[in-house]
C-alpha positions as CSV (number, residue, x, y, z in Angstrom):
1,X,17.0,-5.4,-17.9
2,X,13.4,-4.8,-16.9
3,X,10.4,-5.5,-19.0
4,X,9.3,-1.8,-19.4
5,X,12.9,-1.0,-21.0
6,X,12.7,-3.7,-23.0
7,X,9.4,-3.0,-24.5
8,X,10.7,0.3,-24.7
9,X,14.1,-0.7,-26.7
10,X,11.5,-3.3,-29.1
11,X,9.5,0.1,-30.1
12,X,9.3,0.5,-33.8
13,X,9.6,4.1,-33.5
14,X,13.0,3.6,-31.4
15,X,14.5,6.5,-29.4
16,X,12.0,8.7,-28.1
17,X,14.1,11.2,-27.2
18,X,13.8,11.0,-23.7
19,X,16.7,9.5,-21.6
20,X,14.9,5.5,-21.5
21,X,16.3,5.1,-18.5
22,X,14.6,7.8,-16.5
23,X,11.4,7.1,-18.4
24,X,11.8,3.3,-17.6
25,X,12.1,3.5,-13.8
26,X,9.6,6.4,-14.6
27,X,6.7,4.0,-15.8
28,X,7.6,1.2,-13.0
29,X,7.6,3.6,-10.3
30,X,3.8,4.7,-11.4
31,X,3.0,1.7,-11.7
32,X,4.1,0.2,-8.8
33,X,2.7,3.7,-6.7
34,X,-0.6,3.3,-8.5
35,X,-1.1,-0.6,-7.0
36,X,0.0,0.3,-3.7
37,X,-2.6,3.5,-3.6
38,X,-5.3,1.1,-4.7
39,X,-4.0,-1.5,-1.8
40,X,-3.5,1.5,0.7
41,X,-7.3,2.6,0.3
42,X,-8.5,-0.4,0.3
43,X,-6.6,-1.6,4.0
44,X,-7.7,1.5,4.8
45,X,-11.2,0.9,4.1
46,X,-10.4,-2.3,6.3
47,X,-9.4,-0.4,9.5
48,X,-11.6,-0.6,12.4
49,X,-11.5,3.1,12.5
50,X,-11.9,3.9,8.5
51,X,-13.9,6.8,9.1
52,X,-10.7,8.7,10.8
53,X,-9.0,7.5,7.2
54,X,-11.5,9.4,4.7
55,X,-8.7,11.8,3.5
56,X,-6.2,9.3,2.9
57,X,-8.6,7.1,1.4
58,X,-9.7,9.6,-0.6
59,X,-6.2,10.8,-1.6
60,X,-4.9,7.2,-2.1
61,X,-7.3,6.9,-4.7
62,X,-6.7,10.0,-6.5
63,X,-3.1,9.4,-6.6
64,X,-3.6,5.9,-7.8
65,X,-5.4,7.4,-10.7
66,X,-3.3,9.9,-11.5
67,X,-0.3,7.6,-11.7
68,X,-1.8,5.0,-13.7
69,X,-2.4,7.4,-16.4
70,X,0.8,9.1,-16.1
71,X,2.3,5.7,-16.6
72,X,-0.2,4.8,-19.8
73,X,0.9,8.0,-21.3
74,X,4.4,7.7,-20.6
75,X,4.5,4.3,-22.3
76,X,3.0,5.2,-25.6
77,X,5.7,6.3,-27.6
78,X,4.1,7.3,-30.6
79,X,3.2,11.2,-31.1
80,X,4.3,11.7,-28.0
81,X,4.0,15.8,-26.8
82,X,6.5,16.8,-24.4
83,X,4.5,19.9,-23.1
84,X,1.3,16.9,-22.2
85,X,4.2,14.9,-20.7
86,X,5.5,17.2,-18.7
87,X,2.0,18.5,-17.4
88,X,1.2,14.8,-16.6
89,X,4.4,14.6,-15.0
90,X,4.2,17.6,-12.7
91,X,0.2,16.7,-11.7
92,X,1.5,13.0,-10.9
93,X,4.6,14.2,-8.8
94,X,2.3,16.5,-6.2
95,X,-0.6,13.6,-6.5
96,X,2.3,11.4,-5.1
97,X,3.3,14.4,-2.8
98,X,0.2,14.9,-1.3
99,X,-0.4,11.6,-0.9
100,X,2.9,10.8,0.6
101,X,2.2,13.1,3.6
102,X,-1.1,12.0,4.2
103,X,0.3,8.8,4.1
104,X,2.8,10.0,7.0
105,X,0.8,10.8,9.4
106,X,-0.6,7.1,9.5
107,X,2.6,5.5,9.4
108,X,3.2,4.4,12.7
109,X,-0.4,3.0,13.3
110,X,-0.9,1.3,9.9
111,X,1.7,-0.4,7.9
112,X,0.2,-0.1,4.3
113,X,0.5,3.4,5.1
114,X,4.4,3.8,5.5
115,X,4.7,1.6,2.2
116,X,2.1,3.7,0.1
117,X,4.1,6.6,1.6
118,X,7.6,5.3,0.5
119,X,5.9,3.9,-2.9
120,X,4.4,7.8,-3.4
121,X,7.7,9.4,-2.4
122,X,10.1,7.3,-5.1
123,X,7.0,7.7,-8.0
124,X,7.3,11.3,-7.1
125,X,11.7,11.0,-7.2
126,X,11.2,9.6,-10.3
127,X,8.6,12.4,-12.0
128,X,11.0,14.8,-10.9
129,X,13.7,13.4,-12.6
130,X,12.0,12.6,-15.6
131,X,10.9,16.5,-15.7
132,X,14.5,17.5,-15.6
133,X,15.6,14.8,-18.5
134,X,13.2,16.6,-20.6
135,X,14.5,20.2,-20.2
């Protein structure tokens, strides 16, 4: 059982009446996305040619942003609003979109590219799933 769930599961409130499956791996994967962003822009920032990289800099740090508080929300349990949830949701899955393709078109020159790009694309799996959980 991962931590996430299980801090979930120790919640006073209990069920939040969301599937805690989906909103576990939901939290991990915006987690995990938001690190590799920050570590993306930043070996971007390392590239002999970072000027070429300004977009996906730029969009590497929005999307790290974006899914760190999507991920803050999603863990607080308490007075949780679906409609905010789902808003945060649907802004973090085309942040991890967007980023995602940017991220593409490095791929074959810069590893940390393909990785934020795979990172971005199972964040923005995982938002989408969440969405549908919630109806």
């Amino acid at each position: 059982m991962s931590h996430v769930r299980s801090m979930l599961q120790a919640h006073p409130k209990g069920d939040p009446g969301i599937d805690q499956e989906k909103l576990a791996a939901c939290i991990a994967a915006c987690f995990e996305c938001s690190q590799t962003c920050t570590a993306c822009a930043d070996a971007c920032l390392s590239e002999p040619m970072a000027g070429d990289l300004v977009t996906c800099i730029s969009t590497d740090q929005d999307c790290a942003d974006i899914c760190l508080t999507t991920g803050r929300i999603l863990t607080r349990l308490t007075g949780q609003n679906k409609d905010v949830v789902r808003m945060m949701l649907q802004a973090c899955r085309e942040a991890c979109r967007a980023c995602a393709q940017e991220c593409e078109e490095h791929a074959e020159m810069h590893e940390h590219c393909r990785l934020c790009a795979e990172a971005c694309r199972r964040c923005e799996a995982a938002c989408d799933e969440l969405i549908s959980a919630l109806g």
